[in-house]
LOSETI-332043 format. One record per atom (N, C-alpha, C): x, z negated, y negated. Coordinates in steps of 0.02 Angstrom, whole numbers, padded with zeros to 5 digits, always signed. Example, Ala and Ser with C-alpha at 12.3 -4.5 7.8 and 13.67 -1.06 7.14 Angstrom:
REM LOSETI-332043
+00660-00390+00284/+00615-00390+00225/+00660-00390+00165/+00642-00354+00112/+00684-00357+00053/+00645-00394-00002/
This chain:
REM LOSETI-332043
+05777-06399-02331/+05710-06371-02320/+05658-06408-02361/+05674-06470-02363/+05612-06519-02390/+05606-06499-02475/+05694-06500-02478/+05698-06506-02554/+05654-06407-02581/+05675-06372-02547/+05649-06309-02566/+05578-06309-02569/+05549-06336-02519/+05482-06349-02505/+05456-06383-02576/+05483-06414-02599/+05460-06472-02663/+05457-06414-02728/+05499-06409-02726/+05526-06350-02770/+05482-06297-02791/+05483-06282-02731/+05417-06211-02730/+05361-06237-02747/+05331-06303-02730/+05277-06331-02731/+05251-06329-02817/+05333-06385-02843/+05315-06381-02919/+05316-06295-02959/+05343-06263-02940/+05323-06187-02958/+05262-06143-02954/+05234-06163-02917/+05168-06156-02898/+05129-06189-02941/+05139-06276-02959/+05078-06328-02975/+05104-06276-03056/+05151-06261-03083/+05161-06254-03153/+05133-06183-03164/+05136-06131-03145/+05087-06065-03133/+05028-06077-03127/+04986-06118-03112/+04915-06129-03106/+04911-06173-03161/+04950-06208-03183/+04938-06230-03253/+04945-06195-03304/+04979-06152-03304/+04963-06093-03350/+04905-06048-03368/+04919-06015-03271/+04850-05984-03291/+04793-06020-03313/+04764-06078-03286/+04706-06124-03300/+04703-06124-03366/+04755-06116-03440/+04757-06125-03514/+04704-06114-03534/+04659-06163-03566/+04620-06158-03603/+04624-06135-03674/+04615-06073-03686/+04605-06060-03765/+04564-06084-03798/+04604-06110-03851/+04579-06142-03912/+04532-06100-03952/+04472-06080-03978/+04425-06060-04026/+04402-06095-04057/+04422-06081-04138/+04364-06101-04203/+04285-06079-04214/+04251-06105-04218/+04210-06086-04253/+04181-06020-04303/+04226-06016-04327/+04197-05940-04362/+04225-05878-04325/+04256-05899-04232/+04269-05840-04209/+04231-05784-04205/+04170-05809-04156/+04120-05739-04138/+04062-05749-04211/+04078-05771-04259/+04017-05736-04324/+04065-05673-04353/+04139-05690-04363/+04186-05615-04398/+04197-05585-04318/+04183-05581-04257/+04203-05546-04223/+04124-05489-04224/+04089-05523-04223/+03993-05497-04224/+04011-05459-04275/+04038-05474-04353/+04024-05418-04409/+04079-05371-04401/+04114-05387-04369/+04167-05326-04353/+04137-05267-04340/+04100-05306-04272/+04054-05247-04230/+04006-05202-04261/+03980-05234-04307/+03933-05221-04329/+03966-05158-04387/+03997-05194-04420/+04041-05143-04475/+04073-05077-04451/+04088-05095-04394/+04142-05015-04367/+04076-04972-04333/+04021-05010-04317/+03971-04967-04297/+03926-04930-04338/+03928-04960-04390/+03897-04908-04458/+03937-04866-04473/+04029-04878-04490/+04065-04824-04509/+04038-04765-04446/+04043-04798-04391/+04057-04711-04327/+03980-04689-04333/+03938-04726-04356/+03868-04689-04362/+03850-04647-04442/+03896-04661-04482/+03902-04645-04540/+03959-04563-04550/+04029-04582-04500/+04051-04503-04484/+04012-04446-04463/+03966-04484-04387/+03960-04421-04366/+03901-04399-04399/+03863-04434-04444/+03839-04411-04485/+03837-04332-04529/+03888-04362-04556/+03922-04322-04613/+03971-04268-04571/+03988-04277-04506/+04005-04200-04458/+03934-04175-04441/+03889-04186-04432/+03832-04155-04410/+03797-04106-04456/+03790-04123-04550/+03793-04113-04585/+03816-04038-04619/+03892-04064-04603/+03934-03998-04609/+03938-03960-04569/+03941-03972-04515/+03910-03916-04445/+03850-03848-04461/+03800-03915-04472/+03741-03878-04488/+03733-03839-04536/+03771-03842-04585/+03753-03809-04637/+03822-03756-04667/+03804-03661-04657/+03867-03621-04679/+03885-03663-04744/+03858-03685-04797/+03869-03695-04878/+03927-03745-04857/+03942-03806-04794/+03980-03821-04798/+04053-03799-04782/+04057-03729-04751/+04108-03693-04720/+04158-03674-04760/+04207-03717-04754/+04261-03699-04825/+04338-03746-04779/+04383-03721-04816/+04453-03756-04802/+04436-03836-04826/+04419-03846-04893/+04429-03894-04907/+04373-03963-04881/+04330-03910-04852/+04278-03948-04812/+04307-03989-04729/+04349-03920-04709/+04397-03940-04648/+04433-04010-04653/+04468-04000-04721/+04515-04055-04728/+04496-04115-04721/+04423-04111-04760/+04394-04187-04769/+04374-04196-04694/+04330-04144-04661/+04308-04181-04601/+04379-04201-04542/+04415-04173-04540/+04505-04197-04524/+04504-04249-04540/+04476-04285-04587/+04502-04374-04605/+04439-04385-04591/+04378-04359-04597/+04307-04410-04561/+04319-04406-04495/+04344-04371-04452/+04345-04366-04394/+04414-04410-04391/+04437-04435-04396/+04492-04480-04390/+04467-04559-04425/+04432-04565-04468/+04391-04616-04467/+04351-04646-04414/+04318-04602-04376/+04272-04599-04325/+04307-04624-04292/+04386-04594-04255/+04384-04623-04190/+04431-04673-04217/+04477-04706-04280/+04501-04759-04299/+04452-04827-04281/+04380-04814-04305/+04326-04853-04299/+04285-04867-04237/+04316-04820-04193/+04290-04818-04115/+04350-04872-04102/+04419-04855-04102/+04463-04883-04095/+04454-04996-04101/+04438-04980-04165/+04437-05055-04168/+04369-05087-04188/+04311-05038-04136/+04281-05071-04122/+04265-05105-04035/+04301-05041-04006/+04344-05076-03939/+04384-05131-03949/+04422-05131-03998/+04448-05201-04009/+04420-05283-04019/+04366-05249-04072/+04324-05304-04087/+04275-05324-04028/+04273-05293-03993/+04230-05297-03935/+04258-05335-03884/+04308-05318-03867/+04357-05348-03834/+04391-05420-03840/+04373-05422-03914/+04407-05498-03950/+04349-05557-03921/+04277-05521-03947/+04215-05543-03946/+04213-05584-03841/+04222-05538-03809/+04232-05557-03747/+04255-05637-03718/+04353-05606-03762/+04382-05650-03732/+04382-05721-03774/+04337-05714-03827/+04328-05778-03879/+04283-05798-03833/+04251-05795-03780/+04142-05811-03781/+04191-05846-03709/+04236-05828-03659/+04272-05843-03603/+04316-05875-03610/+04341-05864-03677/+04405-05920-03695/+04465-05929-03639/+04475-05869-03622/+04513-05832-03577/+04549-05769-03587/+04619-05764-03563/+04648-05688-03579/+04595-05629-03535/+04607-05576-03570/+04570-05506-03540/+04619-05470-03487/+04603-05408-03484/+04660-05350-03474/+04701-05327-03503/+04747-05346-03504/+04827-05333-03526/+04829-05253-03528/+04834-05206-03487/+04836-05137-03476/+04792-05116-03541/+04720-05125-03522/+04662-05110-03578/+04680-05126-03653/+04700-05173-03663/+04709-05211-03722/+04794-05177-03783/+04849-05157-03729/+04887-05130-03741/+04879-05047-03740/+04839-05011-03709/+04815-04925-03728/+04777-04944-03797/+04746-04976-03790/+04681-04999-03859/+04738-05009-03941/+04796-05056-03911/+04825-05079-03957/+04867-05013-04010/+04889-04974-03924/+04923-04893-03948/+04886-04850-03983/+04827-04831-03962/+04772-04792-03981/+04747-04814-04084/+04757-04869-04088/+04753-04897-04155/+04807-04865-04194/+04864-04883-04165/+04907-04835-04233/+04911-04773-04230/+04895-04728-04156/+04903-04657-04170/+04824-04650-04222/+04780-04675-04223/+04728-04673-04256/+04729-04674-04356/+04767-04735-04332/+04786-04757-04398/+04831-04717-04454/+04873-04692-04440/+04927-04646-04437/+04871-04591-04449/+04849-04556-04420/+04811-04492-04420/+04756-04487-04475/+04726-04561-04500/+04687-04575-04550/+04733-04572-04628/+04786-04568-04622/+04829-04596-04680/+04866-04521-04697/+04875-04485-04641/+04933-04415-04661/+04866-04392-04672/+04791-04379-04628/+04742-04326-04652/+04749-04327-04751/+04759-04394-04773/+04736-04393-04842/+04795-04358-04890/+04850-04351-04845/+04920-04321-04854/+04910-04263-04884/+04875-04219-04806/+04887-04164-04805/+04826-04105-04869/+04773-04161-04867/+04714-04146-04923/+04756-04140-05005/+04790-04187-05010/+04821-04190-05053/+04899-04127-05082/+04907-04105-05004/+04962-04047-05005/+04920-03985-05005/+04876-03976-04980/+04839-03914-04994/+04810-03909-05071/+04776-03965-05086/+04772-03958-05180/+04829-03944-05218/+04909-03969-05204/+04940-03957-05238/+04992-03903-05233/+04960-03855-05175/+04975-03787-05169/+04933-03751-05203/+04876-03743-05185/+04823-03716-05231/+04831-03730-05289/+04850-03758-05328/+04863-03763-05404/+04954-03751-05420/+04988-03778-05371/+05056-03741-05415/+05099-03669-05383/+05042-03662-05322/+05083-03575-05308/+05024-03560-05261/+04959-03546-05326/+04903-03519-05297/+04915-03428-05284/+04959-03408-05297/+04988-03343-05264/+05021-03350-05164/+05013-03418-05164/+05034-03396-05086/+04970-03425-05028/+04933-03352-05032/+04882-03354-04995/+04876-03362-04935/+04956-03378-04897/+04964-03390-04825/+04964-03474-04803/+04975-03508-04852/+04990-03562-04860/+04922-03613-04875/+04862-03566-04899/+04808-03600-04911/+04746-03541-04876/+04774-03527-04824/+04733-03488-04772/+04720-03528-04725/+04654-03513-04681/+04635-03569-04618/+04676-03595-04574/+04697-03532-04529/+04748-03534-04505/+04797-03582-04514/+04830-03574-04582/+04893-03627-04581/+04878-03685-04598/+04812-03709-04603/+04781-03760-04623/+04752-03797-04559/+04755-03764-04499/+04734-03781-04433/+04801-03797-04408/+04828-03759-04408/+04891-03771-04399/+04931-03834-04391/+04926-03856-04477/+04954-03899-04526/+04909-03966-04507/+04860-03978-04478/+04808-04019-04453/+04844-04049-04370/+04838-03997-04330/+04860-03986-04264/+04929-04035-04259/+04973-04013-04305/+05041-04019-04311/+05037-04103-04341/+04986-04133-04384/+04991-04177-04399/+04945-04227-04346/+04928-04217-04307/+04871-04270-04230/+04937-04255-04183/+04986-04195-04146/+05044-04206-04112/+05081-04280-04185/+05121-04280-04218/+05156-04307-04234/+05113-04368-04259/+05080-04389-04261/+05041-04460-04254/+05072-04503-04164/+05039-04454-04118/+05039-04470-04061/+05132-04467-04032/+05162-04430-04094/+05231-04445-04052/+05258-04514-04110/+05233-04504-04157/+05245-04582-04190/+05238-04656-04130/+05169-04654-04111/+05172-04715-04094/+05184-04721-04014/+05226-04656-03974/+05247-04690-03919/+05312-04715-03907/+05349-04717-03954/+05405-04777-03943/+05387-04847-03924/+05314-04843-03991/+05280-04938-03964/+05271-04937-03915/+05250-04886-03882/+05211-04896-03798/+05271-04898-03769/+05303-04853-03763/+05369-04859-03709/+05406-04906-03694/+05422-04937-03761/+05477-04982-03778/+05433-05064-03767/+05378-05077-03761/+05345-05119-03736/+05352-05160-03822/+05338-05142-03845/+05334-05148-03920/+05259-05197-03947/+05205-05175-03904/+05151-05188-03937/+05128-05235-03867/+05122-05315-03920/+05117-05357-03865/+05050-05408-03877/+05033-05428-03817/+04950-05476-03813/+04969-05519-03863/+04923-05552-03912/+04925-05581-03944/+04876-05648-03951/+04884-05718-03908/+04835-05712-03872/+04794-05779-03921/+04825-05779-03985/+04783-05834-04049/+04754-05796-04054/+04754-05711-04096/+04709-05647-04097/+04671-05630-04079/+04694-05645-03992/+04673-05579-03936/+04664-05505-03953/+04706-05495-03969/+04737-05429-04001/+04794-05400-03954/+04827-05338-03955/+04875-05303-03942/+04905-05292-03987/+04967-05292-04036/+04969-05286-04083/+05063-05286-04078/+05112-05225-04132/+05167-05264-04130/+05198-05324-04160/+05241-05377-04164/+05208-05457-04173/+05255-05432-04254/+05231-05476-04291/+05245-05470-04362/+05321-05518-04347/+05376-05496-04371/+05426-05531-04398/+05493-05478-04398/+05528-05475-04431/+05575-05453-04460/+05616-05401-04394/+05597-05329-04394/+05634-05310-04337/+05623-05244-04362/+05659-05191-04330/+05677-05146-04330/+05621-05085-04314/+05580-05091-04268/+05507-05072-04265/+05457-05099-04328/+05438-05164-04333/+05405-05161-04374/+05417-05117-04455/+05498-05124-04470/+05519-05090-04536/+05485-05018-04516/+05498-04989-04450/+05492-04920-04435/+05411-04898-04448/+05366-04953-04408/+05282-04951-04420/+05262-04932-04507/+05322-04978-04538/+05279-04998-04601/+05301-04947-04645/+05352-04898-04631/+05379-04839-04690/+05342-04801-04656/+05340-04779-04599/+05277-04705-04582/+05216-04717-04580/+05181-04778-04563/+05137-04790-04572/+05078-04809-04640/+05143-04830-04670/+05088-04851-04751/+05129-04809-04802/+05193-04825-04806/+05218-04810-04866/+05252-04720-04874/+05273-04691-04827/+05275-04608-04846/+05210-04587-04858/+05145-04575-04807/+05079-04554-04841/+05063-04576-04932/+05060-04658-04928/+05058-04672-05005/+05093-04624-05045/+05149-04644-05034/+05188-04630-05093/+05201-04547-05114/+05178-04531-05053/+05180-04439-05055/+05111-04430-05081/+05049-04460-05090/+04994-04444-05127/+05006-04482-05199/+05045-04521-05208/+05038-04551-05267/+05098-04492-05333/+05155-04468-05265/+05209-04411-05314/+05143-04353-05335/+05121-04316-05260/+05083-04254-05288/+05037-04281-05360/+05001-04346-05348/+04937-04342-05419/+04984-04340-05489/+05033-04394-05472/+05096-04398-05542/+05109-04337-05561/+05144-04292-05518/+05148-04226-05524/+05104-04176-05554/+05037-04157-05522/+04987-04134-05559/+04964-04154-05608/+04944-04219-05623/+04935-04238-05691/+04985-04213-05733/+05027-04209-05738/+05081-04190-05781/+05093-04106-05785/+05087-04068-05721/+05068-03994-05725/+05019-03989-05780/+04948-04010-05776/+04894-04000-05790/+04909-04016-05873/+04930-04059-05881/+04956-04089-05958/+04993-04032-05999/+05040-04008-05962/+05057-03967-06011/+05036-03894-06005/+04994-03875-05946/+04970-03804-05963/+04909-03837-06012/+04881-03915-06034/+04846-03903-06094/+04863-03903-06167/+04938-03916-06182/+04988-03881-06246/+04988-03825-06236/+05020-03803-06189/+05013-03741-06181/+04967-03679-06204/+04973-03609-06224/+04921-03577-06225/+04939-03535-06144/+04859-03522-06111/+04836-03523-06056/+04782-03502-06056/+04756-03449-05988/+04701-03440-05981/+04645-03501-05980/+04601-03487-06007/+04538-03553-05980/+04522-03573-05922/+04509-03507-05868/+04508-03508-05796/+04563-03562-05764/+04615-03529-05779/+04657-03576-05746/+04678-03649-05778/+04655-03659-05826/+04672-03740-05851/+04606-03755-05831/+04554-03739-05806/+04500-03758-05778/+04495-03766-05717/+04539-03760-05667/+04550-03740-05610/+04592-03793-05596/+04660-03820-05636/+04695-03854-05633/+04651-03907-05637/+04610-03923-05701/+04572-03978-05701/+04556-04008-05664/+04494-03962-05617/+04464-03963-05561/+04507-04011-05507/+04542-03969-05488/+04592-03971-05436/+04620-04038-05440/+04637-04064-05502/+04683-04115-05505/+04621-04185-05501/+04554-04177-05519/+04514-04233-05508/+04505-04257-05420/+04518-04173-05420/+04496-04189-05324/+04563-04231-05277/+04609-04232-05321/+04668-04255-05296/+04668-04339-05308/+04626-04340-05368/+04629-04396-05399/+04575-04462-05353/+04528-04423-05333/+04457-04423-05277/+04509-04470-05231/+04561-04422-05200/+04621-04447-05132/+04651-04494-05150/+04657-04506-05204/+04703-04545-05226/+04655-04630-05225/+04608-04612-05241/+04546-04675-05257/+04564-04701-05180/+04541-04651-05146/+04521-04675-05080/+04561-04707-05047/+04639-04702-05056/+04714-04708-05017/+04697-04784-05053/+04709-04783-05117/+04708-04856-05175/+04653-04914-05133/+04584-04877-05129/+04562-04929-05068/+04570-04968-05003/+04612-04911-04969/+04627-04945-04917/+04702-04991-04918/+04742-04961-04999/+04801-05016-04998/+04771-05074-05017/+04727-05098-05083/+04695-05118-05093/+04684-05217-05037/+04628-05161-05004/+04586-05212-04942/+04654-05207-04877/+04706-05181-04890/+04752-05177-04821/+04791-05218-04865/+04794-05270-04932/+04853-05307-04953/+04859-05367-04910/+04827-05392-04874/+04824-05451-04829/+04866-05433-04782/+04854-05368-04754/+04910-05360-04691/+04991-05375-04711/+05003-05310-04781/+05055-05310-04808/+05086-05388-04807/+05033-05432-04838/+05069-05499-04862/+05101-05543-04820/+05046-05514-04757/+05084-05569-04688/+05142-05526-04663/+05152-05451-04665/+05213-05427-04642/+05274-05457-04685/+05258-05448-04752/+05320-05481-04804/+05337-05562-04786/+05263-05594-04741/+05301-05684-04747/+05333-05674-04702/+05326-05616-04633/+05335-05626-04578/+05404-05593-04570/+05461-05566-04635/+05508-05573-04637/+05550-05632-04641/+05522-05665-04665/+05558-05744-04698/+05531-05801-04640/+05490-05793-04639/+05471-05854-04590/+05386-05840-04546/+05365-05906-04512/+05315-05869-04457/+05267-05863-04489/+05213-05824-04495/+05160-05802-04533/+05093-05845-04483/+05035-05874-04544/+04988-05891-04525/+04958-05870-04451/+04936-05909-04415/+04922-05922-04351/+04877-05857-04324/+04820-05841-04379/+04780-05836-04348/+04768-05738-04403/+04845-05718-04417/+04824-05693-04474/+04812-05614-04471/+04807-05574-04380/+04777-05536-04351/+04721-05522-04383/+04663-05576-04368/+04596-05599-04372/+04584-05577-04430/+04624-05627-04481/+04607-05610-04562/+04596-05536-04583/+04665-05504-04572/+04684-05466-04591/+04636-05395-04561/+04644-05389-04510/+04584-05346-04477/+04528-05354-04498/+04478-05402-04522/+04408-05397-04569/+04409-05348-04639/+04477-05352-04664/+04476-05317-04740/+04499-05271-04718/+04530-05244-04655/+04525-05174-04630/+04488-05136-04602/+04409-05154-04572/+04351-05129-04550/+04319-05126-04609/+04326-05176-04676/+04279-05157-04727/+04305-05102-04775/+04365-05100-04766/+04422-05058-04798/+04383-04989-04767/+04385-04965-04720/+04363-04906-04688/+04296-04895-04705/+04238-04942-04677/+04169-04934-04693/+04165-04899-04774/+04220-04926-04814/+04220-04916-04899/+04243-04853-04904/+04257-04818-04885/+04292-04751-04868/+04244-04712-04842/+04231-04698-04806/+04159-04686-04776/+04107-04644-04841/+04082-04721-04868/+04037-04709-04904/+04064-04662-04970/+04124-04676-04993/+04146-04642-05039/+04147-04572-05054/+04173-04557-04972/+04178-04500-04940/+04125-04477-04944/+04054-04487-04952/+04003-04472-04962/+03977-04472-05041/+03997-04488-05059/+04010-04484-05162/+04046-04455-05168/+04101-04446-05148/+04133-04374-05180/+04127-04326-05155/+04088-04288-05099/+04068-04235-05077/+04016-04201-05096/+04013-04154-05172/+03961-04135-05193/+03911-04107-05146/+03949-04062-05125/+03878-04023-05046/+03854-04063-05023/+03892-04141-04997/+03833-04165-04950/+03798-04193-05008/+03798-04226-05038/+03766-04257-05089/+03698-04231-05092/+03707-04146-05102/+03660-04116-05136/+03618-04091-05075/+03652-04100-05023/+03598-04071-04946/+03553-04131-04945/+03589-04194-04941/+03536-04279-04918/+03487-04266-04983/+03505-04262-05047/+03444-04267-05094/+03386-04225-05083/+03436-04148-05047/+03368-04087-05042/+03338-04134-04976/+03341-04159-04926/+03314-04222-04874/+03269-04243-04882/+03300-04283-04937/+03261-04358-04974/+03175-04320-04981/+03154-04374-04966/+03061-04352-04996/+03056-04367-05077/+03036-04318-05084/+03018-04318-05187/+02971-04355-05193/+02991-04399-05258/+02949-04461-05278/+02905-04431-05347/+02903-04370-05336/+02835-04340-05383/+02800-04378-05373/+02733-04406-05420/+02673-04399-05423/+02634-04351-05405/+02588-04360-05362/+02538-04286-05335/+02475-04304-05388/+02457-04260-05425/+02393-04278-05455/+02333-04284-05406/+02279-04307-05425/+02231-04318-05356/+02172-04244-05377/+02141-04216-05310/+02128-04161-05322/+02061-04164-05380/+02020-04237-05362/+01969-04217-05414/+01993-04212-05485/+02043-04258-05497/+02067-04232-05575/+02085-04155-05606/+02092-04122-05547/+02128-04058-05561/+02069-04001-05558/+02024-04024-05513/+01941-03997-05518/+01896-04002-05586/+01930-04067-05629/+01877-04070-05692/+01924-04032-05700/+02000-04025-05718/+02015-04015-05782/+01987-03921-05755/
C-alpha cells in the first residue's frame, strides 16, 4: 500500500511538472507574429475587395472572371486561415503556454484544405485556357456550367485530400511553433502532402504553358487565320499571367521546400514553422496584388474611381479669356 501510495505520488509530482513547462520565447517572437497579422489582414481586405468589385459590376461577368475570383476567394479564406493561426501563435507566445489542442488542430486541417484549393484554382484557370485555345470547338467544356462544375468538383476534392491528416491524427501541436502542423521528416504522409499539394498543380501549369507556347509557335510558321493566331496569342499570355503567379508562390514557398528536403535526412531547424510561414503570408499578400495587375477590368474600374489629377483652370482666367 505504502509503496503504491509513493508511486502514485511521484506520478502525480511528474504531471504537474509537465504541465507547469515553461515555454521558451525569443525575442523576435511577437514582432513576426504582429506582421503576420497584419499581412494576412491586408490580403483578406484586399480579396474582398476585388469580389465586391466584380459583383458590382455586369463588365465583370464572364467565365474567366469566375475562375479568377475561384482563386481570390480561396486566397481569402487561405488568409483567414492563417491568420487564425497567427493569432493564435501571438496568444500562446504573450502566455508562454500551450493553447487548445482541438482549435489548433481544425485550424491546422482547414490550412491545407485551403491551401490545396489555392493551388488547383490556378490549375483549373490554366485548363480552361488550354481548352479554349486547343479545342475551342467544344463549347460544352468552356460553358458555365461545366466550369461550376469543374470548380465544385475541385473544393469537394481539396476537402477529401486533407482528411486522412485529420483522421489519421497526422497533424500534430507543434509546440517550438505553436502551430498544428504535419511534423516534417521522412514519412509517407508528408511524401503524400508534398506531390498533391505543390508538385501536380505546378507541374500541370508549367506542361499546359510548355505546351501552348509551342502550339502558338507553330500556328506562327504556319499560314493561319490572324484571328486565331491572335487569339492563341492572347490566350497563351494569360496562361503565362498563371504561370507568374504559381512561380511566386514556389519562389517565397522555397524555405518550406528546403526544410521538408533536410527533414528527410536529418532534424530540421528548430524553429523552422516560424520561418517558413512569414515567406508564406508574404507569398500570398504578393499574389493578391498581382492579381490586381493582371486584371484589366479591375484595373480600369479603380482608375475610372481614382479622382483626376486635371488641372481645373480658375474661373476668372476663363472670364478674361
Amino acid at each position: 500500500m505504502l509503496i503504491n501510495f509513493y508511486f502514485f505520488l511521484l506520478i502525480e509530482i511528474k504531471n504537474s511538472m509537465d504541465n507547469s513547462t515553461v515555454i521558451k520565447t525569443e525575442l523576435w517572437f511577437i514582432p513576426i507574429d504582429a506582421i503576420m497579422i497584419i499581412i494576412t489582414t491586408l490580403t483578406i481586405i484586399l480579396g474582398l475587395i476585388f469580389l465586391f468589385i466584380v459583383i458590382t459590376h455586369r463588365i465583370c461577368w464572364s467565365i474567366p472572371m469566375l475562375l479568377t475570383c475561384n482563386s481570390c476567394l480561396a486566397e481569402i479564406l487561405l488568409s483567414c486561415v492563417l491568420l487564425n493561426m497567427a493569432i493564435f501563435t501571438l496568444q500562446q507566445d504573450l502566455k508562454k503556454d500551450t493553447g487548445n489542442m482541438s482549435f489548433c488542430v481544425i485550424i491546422g486541417f482547414l490550412g491545407y484544405v485551403t491551401d490545396i484549393m489555392q493551388n488547383y484554382s490556378y490549375l483549373v484557370i490554366a485548363m480552361y485556357r488550354y481548352i479554349s485555345i486547343i479545342y475551342p470547338a467544344r463549347i460544352l467544356w468552356q460553358s458555365t456550367k461545366f466550369q461550376v462544375c469543374l470548380i465544385i468538383g475541385q473544393w469537394i476534392f481539396c476537402i477529401v485530400f486533407a482528411l486522412p491528416l485529420l483522421l489519421t491524427g497526422q497533424i500534430i501541436y507543434n509546440i517550438d511553433n505553436q502551430i498544428c502542423q504535419v511534423p516534417l521528416h521522412l514519412s509517407v504522409f508528408m511524401i503524400y502532402v508534398t506531390i498533391i499539394l505543390y508538385i501536380i498543380p505546378n507541374l500541370g501549369i508549367l506542361c499546359i504553358y510548355i505546351k501552348l507556347a509551342r502550339y502558338v509557335r507553330q500556328k506562327s510558321i504556319r499560314t493561319t487565320l490572324p484571328n486565331t493566331l491572335f487569339r492563341a496569342r492572347r490566350e497563351l499570355r494569360l496562361v503565362q499571367r498563371t504561370f507568374i503567379l504559381t512561380s511566386i508562390l514556389i519562389i517565397l514557398g522555397i524555405p518550406y521546400m528546403i526544410f521538408i528536403l533536410i527533414s528527410f535526412f536529418t532534424t530540421p531547424p528548430k524553429y523552422h514553422f516560424r520561418i517558413a510561414y512569414i515567406f508564406v503570408d508574404i507569398g500570398i499578400l504578393s499574389i493578391m496584388i498581382m492579381t490586381y495587375f493582371f486584371t484589366q477590368q479591375i484595373k480600369e474600374i479603380i482608375q475610372k474611381r481614382l479622382p483626376r489629377l486635371n488641372v481645373i483652370e480658375p474661373i476668372e482666367n476663363i472670364a478674361r479669356t
